[in-house]
ZAKE-264671 format. One record per atom (N, C-alpha, C, O, CB): residue in one letter; x, y, z. Coordinates in steps of 0.02 Angstrom, whole numbers, plus 50000, padded with zeros to 5 digits. Glycine has a CB too. Layout:
<recs>
AXYZ
...
</recs>
This chain:
<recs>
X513234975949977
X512764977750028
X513014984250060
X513574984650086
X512684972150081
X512474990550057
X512644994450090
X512524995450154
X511974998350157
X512564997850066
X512784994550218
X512584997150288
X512685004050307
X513225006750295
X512914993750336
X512165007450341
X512175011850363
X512005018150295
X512245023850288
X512795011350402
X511535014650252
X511465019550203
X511315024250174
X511325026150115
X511395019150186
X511115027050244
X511145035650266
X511655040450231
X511545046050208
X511345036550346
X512255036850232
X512575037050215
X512695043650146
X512985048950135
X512575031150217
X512275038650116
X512335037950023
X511775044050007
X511725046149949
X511995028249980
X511485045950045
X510795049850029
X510845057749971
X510485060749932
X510485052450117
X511665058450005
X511885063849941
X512245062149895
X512845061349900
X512225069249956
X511785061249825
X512115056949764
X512815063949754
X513045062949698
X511365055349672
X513075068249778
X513585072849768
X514145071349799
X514685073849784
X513415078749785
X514045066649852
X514775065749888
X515115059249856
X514865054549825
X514705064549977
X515675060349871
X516235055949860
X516095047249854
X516205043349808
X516715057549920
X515805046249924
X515625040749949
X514845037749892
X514825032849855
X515485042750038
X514575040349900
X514025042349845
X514235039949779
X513985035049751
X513905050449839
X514585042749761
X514805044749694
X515215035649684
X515145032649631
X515445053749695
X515545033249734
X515815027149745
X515385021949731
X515375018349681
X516055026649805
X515025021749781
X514475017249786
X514085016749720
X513915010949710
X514025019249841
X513935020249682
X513505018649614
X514025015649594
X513945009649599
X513165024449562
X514705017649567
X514975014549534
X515445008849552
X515955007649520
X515155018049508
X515185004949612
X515224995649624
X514884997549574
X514595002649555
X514914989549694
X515054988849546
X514634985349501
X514354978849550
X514564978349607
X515094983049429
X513954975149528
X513564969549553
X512784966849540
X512224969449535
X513604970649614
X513064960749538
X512054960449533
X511654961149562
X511114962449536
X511704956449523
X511724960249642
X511104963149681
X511564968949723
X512164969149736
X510634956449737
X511044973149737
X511054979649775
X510694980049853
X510084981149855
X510674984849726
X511064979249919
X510484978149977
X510594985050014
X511174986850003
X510604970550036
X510334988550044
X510444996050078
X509964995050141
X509354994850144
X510175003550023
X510484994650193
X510024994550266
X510375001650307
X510955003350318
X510174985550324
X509735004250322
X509775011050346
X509285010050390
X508855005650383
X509695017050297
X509335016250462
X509035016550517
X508505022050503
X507935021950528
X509505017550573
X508655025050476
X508415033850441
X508425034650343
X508785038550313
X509255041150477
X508065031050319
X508215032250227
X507915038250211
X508015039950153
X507835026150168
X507435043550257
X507395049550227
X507225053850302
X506865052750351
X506795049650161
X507635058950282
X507675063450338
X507455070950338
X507135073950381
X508305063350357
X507705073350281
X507735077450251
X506925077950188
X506345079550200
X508485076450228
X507085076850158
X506575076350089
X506535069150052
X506865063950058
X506875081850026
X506175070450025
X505975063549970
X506655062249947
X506895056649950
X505395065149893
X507005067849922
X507435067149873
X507815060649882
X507875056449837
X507845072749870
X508155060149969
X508605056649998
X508155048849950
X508505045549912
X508635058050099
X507425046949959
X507215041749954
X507265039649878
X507315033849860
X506615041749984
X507255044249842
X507455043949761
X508095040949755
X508185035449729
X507495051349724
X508615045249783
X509235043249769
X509545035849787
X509955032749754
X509595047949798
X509185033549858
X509455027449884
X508965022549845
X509305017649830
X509445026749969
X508235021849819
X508155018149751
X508365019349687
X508365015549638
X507615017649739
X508585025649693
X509075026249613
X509675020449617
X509815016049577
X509565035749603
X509955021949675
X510605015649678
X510385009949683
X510805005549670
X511115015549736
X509945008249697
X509635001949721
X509264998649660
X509394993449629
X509125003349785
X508845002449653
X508235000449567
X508335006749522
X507915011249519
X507104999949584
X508825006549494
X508815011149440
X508265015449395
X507955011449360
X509065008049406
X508165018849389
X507395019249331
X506725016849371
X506215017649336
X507465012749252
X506605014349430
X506025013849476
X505495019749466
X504915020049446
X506295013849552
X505975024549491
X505555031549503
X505695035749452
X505715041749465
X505715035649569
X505815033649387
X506115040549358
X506655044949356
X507145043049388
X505855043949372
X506715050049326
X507255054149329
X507455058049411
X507145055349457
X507085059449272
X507865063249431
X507645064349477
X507185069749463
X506905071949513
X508075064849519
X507065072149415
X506505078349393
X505995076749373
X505525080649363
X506645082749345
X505995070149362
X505285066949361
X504885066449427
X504325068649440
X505355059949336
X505435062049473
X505075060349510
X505075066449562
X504695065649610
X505245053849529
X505415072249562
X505025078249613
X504465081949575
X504155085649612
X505585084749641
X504265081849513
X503685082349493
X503115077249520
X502615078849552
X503775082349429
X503285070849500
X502735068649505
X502505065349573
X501975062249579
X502715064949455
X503015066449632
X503035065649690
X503025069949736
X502575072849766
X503385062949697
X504045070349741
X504145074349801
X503695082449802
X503535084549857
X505005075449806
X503545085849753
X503255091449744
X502645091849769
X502565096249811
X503255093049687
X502165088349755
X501485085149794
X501345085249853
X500965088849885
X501405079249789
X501885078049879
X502085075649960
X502135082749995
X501775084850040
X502945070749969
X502675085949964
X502925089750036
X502795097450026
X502975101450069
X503835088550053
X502515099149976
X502095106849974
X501465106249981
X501245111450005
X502135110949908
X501055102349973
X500465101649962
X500255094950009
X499705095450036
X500365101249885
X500525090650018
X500285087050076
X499765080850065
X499355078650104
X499955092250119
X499915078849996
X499475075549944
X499575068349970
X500115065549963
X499705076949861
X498995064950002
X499105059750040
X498795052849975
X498885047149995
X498645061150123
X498505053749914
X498395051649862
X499195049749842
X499495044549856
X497955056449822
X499495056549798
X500165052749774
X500445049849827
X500735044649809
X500725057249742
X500525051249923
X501085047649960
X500915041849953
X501395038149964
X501205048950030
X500265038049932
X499835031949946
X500315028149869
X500485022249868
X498715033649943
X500425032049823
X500435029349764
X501265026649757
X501535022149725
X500155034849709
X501485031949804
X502365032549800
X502415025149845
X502675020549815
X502835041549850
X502195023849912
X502105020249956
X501945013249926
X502145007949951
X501665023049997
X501545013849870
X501355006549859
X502005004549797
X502144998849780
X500405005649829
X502245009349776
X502565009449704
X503385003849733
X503534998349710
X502775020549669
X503815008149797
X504195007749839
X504025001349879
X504384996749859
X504215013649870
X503554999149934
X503494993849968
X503734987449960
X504034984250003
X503034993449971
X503574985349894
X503784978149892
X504644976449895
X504894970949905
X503474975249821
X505064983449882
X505814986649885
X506084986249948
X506664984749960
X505854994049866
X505424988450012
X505754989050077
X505454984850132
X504884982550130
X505734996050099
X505854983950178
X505644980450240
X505904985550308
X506454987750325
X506014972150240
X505224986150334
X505294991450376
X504994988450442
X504464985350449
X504944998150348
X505504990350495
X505164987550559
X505004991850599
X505414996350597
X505504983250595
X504604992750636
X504614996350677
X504994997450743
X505224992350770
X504194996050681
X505125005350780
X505405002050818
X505254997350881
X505704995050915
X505665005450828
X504654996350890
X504224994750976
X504244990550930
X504744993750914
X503464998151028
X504184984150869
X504184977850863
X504934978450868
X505224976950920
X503804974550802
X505144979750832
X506164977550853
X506244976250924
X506374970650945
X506844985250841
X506164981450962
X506194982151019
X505954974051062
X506374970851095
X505764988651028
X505254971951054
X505094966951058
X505304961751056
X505134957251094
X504844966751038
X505794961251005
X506064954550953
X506864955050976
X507284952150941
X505944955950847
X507094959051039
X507564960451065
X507854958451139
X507554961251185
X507494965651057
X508204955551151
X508454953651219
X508464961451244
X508614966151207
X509274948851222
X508264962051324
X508494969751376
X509134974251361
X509694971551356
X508684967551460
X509054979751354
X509894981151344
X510064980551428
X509764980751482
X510154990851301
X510754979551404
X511294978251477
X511614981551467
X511884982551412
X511684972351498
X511774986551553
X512304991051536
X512864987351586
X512654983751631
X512114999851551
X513764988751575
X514044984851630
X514184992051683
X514484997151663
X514814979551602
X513904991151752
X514094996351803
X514534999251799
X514934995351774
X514164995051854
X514795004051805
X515345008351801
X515515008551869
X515095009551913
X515225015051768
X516475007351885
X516665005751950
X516035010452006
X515635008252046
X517595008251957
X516175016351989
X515755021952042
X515115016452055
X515055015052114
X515445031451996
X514865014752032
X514205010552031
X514235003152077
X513795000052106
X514055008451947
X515085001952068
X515164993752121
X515164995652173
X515214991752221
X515844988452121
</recs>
């Protein structure tokens, strides 16, 4: 299980480079942020996750990220979106928030 799998988003780093090569049978990646930057980040963290899902990564900035983010092609985001979904569980934050006890802060002496 990866936490914080923001992390991992550059298949070039070290950590990166680590993480593919665990072995295991299931793969879980919980991230606050899985794309920040570009699609790419979202390729790479289902590349580690579902191998071959999306293709190569030159596949899939052809037949995606290239679309999405030059052109603004709300057809392929619909297609990428449905392809990906059943992969992710995404909450929002105002339902989290919801599903959350108040934050508590403890006073700081100046404050007693």
């Amino acid at each position: 299980m990866f936490d914080e799998a923001q992390q991992l988003k550059n298949p070039y780093t070290a950590m990166s480079k680590a993480a593919a090569a665990l072995s295991g049978e299931r793969r879980i990646a919980l991230s606050g942020t899985p794309v920040e930057n570009s699609l790419n980040e979202l390729w790479y963290l289902r590349h580690l996750l579902n191998p071959g899902l999306l293709g190569s990564l030159g596949q899939f900035r052809q037949r995606f990220a290239l679309p999405i983010e030059r052109n603004h092609d709300a057809t392929v985001a619909e297609q990428l979106r449905d392809l990906t979904a059943p992969f992710l569980l995404r909450r929002l934050r105002a339902i989290a928030r919801s599903c959350c006890p108040p934050t508590w802060r403890r006073p700081s002496p100046k404050q007693v």
